[in-house]
C-alpha positions as CSV (number, residue, x, y, z in Angstrom):
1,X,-70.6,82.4,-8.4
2,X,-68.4,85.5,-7.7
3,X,-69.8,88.3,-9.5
4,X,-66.9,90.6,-9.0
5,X,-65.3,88.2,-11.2
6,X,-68.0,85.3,-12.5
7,X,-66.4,82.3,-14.1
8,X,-68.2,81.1,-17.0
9,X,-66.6,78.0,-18.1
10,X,-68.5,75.2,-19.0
11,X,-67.9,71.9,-18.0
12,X,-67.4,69.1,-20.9
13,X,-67.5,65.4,-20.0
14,X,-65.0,64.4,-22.7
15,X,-63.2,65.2,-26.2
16,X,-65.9,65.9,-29.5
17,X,-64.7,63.0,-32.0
18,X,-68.5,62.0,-33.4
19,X,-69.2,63.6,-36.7
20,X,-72.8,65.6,-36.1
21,X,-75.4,64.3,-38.1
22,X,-77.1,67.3,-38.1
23,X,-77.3,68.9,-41.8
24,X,-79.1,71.8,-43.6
25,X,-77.5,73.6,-39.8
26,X,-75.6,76.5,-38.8
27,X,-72.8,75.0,-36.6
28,X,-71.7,77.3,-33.3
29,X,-68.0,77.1,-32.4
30,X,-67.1,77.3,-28.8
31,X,-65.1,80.4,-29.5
32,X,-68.1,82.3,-30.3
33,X,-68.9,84.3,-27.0
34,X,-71.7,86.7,-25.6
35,X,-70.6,89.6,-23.9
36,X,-71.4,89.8,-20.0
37,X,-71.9,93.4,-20.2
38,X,-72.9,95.6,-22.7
39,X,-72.7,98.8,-21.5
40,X,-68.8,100.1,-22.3
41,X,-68.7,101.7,-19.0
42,X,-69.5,98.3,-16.9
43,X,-66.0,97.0,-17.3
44,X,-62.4,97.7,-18.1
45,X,-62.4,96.8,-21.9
46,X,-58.7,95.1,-20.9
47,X,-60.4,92.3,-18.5
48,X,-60.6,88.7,-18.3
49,X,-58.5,86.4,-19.8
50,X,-56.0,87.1,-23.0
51,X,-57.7,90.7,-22.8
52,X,-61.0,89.3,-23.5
53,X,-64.1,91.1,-21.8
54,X,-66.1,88.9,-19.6
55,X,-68.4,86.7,-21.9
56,X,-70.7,83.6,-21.8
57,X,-70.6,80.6,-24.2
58,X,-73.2,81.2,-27.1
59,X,-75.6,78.1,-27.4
60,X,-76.0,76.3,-30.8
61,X,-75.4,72.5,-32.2
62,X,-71.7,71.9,-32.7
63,X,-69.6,70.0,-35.6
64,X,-68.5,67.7,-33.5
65,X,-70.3,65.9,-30.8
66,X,-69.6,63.8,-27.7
67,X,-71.9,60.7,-27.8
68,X,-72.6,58.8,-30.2
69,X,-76.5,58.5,-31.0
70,X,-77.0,54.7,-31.5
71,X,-75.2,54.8,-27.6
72,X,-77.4,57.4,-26.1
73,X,-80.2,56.3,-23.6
74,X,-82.1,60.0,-22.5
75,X,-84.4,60.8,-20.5
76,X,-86.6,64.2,-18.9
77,X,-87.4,64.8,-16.0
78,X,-89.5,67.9,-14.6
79,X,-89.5,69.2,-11.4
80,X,-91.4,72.2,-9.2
81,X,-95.0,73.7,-9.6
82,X,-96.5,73.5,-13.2
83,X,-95.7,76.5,-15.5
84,X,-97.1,77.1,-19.1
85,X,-94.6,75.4,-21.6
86,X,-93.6,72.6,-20.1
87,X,-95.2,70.0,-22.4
88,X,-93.7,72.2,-25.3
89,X,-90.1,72.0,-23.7
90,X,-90.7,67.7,-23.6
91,X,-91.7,68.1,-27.3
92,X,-89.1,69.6,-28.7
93,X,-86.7,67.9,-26.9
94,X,-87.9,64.7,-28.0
95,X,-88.3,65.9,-31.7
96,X,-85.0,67.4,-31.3
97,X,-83.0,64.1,-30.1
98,X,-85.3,61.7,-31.9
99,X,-85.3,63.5,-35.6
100,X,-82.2,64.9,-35.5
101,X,-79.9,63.7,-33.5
102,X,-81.4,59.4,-34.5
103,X,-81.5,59.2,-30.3
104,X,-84.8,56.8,-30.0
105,X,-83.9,55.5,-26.7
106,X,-86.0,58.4,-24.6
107,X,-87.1,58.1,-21.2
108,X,-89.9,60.1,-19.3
109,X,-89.4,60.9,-15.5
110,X,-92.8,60.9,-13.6
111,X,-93.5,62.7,-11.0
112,X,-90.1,64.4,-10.8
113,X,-87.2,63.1,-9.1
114,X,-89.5,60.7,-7.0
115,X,-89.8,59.2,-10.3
116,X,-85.8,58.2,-10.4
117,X,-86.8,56.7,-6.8
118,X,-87.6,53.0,-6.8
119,X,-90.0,52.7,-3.4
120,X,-92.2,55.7,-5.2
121,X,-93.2,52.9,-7.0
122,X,-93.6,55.6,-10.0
123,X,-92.9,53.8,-13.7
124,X,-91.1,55.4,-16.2
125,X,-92.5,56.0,-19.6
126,X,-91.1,56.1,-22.8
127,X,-90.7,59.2,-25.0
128,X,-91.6,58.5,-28.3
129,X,-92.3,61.5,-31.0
130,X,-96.4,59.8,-31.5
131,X,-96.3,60.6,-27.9
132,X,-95.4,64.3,-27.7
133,X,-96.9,65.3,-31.4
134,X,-100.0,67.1,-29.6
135,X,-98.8,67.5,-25.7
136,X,-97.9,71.3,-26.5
137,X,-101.8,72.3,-26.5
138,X,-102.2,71.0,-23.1
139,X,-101.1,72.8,-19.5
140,X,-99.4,71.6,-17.0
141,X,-96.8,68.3,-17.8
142,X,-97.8,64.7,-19.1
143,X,-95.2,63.6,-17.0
144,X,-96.4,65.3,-13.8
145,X,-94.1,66.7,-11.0
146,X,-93.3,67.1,-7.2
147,X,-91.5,68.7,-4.7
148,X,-89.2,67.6,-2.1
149,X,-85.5,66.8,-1.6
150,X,-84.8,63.3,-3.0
151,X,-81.4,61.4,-2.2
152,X,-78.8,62.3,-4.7
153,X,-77.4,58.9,-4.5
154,X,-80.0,56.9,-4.7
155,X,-81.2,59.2,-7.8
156,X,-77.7,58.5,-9.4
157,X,-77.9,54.9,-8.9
158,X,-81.4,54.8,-10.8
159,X,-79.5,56.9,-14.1
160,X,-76.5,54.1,-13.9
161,X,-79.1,51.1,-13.9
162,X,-80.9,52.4,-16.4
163,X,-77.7,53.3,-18.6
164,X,-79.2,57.0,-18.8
165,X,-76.4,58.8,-20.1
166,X,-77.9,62.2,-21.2
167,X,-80.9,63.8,-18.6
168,X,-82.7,67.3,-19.2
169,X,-84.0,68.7,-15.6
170,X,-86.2,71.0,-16.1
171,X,-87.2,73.2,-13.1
172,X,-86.7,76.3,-11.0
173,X,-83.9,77.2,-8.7
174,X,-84.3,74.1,-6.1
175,X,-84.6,71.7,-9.2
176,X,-81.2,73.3,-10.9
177,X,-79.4,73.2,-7.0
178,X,-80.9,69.8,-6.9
179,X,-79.1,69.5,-10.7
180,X,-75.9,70.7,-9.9
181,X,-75.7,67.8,-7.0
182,X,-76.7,65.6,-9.4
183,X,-73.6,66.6,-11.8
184,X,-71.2,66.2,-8.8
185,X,-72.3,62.8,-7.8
186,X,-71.8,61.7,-11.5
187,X,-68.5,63.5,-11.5
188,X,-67.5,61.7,-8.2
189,X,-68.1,58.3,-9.8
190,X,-66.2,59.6,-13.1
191,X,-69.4,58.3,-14.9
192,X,-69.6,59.3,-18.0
193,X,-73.5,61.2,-18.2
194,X,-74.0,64.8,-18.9
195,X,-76.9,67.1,-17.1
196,X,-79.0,69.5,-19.0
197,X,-80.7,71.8,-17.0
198,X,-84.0,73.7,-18.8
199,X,-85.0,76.8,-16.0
200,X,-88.2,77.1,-15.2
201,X,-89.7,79.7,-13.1
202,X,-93.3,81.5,-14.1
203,X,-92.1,84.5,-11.5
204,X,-89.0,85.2,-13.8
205,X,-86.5,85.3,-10.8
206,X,-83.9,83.0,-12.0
207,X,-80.2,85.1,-12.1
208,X,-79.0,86.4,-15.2
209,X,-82.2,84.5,-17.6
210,X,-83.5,87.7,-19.4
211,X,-87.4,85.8,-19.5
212,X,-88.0,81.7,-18.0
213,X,-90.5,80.2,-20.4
214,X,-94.7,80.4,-19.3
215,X,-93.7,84.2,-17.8
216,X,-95.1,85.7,-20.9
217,X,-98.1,83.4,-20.8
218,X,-98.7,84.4,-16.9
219,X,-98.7,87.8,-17.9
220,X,-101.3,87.5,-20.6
221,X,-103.6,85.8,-18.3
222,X,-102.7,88.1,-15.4
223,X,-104.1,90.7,-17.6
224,X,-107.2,88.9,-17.8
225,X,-107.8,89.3,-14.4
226,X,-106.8,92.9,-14.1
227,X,-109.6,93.6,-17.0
228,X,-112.0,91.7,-14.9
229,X,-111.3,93.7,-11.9
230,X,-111.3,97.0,-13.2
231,X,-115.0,96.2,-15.0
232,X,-115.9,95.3,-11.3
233,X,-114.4,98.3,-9.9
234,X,-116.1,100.8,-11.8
235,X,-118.9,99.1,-12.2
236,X,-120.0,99.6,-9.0
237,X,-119.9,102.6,-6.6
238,X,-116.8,102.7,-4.5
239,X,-115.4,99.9,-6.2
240,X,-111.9,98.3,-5.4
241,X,-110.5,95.2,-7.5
242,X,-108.0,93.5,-5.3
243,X,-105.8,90.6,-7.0
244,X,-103.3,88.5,-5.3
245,X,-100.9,87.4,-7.9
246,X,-97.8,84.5,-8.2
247,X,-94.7,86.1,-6.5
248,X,-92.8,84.6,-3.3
249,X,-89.3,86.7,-3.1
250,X,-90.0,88.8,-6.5
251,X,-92.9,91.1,-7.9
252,X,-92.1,90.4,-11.5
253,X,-95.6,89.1,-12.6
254,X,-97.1,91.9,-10.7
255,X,-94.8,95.1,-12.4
256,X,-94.9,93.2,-15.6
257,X,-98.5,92.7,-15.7
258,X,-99.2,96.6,-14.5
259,X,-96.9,97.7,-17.6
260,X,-99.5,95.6,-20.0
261,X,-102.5,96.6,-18.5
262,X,-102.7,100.4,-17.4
263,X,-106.0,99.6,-15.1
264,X,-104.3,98.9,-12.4
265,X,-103.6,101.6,-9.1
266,X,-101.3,100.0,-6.9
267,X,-98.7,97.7,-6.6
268,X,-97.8,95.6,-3.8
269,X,-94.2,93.6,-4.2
270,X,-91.7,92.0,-2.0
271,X,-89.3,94.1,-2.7
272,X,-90.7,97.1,-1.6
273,X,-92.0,97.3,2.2
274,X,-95.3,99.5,2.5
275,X,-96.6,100.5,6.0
276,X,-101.0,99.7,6.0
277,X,-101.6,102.8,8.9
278,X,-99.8,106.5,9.2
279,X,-101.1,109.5,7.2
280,X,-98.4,108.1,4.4
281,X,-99.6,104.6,4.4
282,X,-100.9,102.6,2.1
283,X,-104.7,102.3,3.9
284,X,-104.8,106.2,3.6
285,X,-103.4,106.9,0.4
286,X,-106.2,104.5,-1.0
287,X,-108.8,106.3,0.9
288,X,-107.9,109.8,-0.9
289,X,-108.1,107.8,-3.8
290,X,-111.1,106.7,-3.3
291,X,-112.6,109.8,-2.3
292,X,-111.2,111.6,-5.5
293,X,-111.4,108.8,-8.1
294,X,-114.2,106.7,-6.3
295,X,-112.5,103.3,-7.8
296,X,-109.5,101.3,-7.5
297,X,-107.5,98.4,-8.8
298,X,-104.8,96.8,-6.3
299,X,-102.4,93.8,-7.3
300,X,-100.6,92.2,-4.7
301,X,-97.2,89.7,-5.2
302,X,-97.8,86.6,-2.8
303,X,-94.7,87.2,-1.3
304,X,-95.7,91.1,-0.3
305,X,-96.5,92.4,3.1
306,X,-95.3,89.0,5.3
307,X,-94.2,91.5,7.9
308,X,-97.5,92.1,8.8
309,X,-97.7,88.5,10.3
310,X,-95.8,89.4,13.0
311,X,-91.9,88.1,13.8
312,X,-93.1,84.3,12.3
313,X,-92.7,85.8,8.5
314,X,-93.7,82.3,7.6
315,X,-95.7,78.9,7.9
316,X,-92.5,76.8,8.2
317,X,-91.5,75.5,4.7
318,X,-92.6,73.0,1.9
319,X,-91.3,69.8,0.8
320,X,-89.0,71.8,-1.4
321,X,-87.5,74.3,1.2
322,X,-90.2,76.7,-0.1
323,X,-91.1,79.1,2.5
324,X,-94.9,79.1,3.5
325,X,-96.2,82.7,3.5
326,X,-99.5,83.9,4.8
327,X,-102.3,85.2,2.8
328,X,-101.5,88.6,2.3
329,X,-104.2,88.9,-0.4
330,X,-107.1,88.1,2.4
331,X,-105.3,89.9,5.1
332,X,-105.3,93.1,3.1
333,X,-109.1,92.5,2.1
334,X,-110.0,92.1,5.5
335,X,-107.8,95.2,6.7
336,X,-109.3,97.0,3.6
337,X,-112.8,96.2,4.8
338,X,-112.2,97.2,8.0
339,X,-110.5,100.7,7.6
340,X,-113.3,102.0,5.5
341,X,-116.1,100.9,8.0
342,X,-114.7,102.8,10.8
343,X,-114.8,105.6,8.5
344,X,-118.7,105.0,7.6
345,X,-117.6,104.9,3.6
346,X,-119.5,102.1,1.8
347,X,-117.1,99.9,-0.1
348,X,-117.6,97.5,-3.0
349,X,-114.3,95.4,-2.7
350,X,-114.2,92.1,-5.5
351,X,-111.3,89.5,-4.7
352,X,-109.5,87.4,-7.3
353,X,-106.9,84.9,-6.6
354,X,-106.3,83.3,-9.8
355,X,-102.9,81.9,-9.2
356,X,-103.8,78.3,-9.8
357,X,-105.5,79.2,-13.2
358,X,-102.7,81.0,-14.3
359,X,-100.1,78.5,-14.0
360,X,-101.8,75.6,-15.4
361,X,-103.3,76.8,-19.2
362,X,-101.0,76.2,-22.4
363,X,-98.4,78.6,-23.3
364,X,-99.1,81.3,-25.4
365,X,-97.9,81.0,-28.9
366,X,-94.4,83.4,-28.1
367,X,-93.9,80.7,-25.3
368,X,-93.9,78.3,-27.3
369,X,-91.5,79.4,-30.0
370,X,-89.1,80.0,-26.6
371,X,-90.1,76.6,-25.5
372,X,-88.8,75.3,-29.2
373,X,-85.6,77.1,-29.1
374,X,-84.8,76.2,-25.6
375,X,-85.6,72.6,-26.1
376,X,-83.5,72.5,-29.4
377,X,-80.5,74.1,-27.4
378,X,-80.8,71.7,-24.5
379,X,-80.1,68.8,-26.7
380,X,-77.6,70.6,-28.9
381,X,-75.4,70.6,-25.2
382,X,-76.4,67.7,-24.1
383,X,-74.9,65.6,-27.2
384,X,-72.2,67.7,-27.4
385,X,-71.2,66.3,-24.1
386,X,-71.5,69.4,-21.8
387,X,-72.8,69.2,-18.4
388,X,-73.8,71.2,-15.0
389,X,-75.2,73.6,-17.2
390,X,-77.9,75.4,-18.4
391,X,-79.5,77.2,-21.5
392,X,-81.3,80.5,-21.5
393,X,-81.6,83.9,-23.1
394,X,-79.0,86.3,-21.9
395,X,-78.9,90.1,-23.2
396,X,-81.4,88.2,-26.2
397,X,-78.9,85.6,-26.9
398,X,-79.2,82.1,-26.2
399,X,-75.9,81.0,-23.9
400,X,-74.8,78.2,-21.9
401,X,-74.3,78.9,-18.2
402,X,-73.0,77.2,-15.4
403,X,-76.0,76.0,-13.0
404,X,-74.8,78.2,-10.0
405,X,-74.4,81.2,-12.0
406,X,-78.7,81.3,-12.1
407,X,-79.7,79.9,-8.8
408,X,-79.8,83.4,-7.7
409,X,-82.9,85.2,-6.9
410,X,-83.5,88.0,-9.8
411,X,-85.5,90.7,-7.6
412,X,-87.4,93.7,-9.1
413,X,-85.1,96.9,-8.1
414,X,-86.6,99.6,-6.2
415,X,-84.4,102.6,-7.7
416,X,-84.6,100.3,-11.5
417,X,-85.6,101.4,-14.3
418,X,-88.3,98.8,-14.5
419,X,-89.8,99.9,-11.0
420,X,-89.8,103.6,-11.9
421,X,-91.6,103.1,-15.1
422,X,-94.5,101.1,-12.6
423,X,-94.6,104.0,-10.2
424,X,-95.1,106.1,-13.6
425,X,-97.9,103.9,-14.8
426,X,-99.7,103.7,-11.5
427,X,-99.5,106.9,-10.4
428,X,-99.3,105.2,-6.7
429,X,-96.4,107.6,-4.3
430,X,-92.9,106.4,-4.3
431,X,-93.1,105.4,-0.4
432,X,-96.0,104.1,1.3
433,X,-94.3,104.5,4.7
């Protein structure tokens, strides 16, 4: 994606001729656009095509639609670690194709796309509204997931046997790359399938998605913790709360979750390198703080600190291409520990690493309503025969985007608004250096 100059178009795997059966509906004409930017001074009001600003594709159901229901064999697939909302997202895309659209031919992916892999030995499950009524109180996803690279062939070979003409990916940035392959391949054998793709990321880092579903959710939990830290911190003399939080290349959990909860001190994200020694670094400015405030609450992104670990940054990588980072939580405990021995100063320190707990509960109820929506977009695309795509909120508007335009990493900016209002909250120095 240039973004000088980002294409939007959306690709469409044929002409609209099916009536929609869709009624009691608002119906959303392709013409109707979101605008890319809007801030008037962002862009000459004269660009893009025909003199129109830059602009997205706004999501909704359409008059006319591609396939024709009775001909439609679907089927979900998800892909990546487990997030809050992902059982709601299968719901209402079930509901959604089953109840509206009369598609009854639904297939469930297991174990992601192992599960469209025939030596996995995986079976496939069928998607039936009975079977989704009560999946959106449960974490995690009934049709379970996994990482790994998978051979796009052999995945498109599976969709043709099975006649699966319409498939909803739902995953972070390695599951939509994985997506966009997926597309290609189907394009290359001018098959006649679309690709849905549903984001999914509980760090919020996807390019140009304003909020991925279960990041609201992580941060109410998140919260939690902080509460439960701060009680321990001042609950004891010399007390430091230390939490290592979800957040591999971005600190979004961590800012977001210091905005909600004003407890906490300090906060420790990729994006911003912190020296530990020097009389500006991070060990001493918690030392004056602990010697003037006598407590402290400290959350740490995942992804923070890795230069610490010397010039290996990582563990080598994941099934997913996944970097594995070291445990910067532990490593600043132990540092922590250690700095205020040497200076004969008693220290309380509580650790929490509640990243497995976070990820895994049921959304929260505003989760869920974005789980609905996104779901009810998804299949809105999908029968209206678009493809390589996905849906997501953009400037608060639901749009369709190409896949490529949000494989991006979104990263917290140092000299953004968003990172500013953090130092505000904290009170922590600008530059821990």
């Amino acid at each position: 994606m240039n973004e000088a100059n980002p294409d939007f178009t959306i690709r469409e795997i044929g002409k609209r001729r099916v009536p929609s059966p869709l009624s009691q509906t608002v119906f959303c004409d392709d013409r109707r656009r979101v605008l890319f930017r809007h801030f008037t001074d962002d862009y000459d009001l004269g660009a893009g095509p025909e003199g129109i600003p830059t602009s997205l594709e706004a999501a909704g159901p359409r008059e006319t639609i591609f396939f024709d229901p009775p001909n439609v064999t679907a089927a979900v697939v998800t892909c990546g670690g487990l997030c809050p909302g992902i059982n709601d997202v299968i719901r209402s895309v079930v509901m959604q194709l089953y109840y509206r659209y009369g598609v009854t031919r639904i297939e469930g992916i297991p174990f992601g796309f192992q599960g469209l892999i025939p030596r996995y030995g995986h079976e496939i499950v069928q998607l039936t509204p009975e079977v989704v009524k009560d999946i959106h109180s449960l974490g995690g996803s009934i049709l379970a997931s996994s990482r790994g690279n998978q051979d796009i062939g052999e995945i498109v070979d599976t969709l043709s046997a099975r006649g699966i003409n319409l498939l909803f990916c739902i995953g972070g940035d390695g599951t939509m790359r994985a997506t966009e392959r997926i597309t290609g391949e189907i394009t290359r054998r001018k098959r006649t399938a679309s690709v849905i793709g549903i984001p999914k990321t509980i760090d919020n880092d996807l390019n140009l998605i304003d909020r991925t579903f279960g990041f609201e959710t992580a941060i109410s939990e998140a919260v939690k913790v902080v509460q439960c830290a701060h009680v321990e911190a001042t609950g004891a003399p010399m007390g430091v709360g230390l939490i290592k939080i979800m957040g591999r290349q971005s600190g979004h959990i961590a800012v977001s979750t210091a905005l909600a909860e004003n407890d906490v001190n300090f906060v420790l994200i990729p994006e911003i390198p912190f020296s530990l020694d020097g009389k500006d670094g991070f060990l001493a400015v918690l030392e004056h703080r602990m010697r003037t405030r006598r407590h402290a609450v400290i959350l740490v992104a995942e992804g923070a600190g890795q230069e610490f670990f010397g010039e290996k940054r990582h563990r080598g990588r994941d099934a997913s291409g996944n970097i594995r980072l070291f445990d910067i939580g532990l490593f600043l405990k132990e540092r922590i520990e250690r700095h205020f021995k040497e200076r004969n100063l008693d220290l309380n320190l509580k650790y929490f690493d509640p990243s497995y707990i976070i990820r895994s509960v049921p959304a929260s109820a505003n989760d869920s309503i974005y789980c609905e929506i996104l779901g009810q977009y998804a299949v809105h695309a999908g029968m209206a025969g678009k493809t390589g795509m996905v849906v997501g909120l953009f400037n608060n508007e639901f749009v369709h985007l190409p896949i490529d335009a949000v494989t991006v990493r979104k990263k917290v900016d140092p000299a953004g608004s968003l990172w500013m209002r953090v130092l505000e909250a904290t009170g922590q120095p600008a530059s821990m250096r």
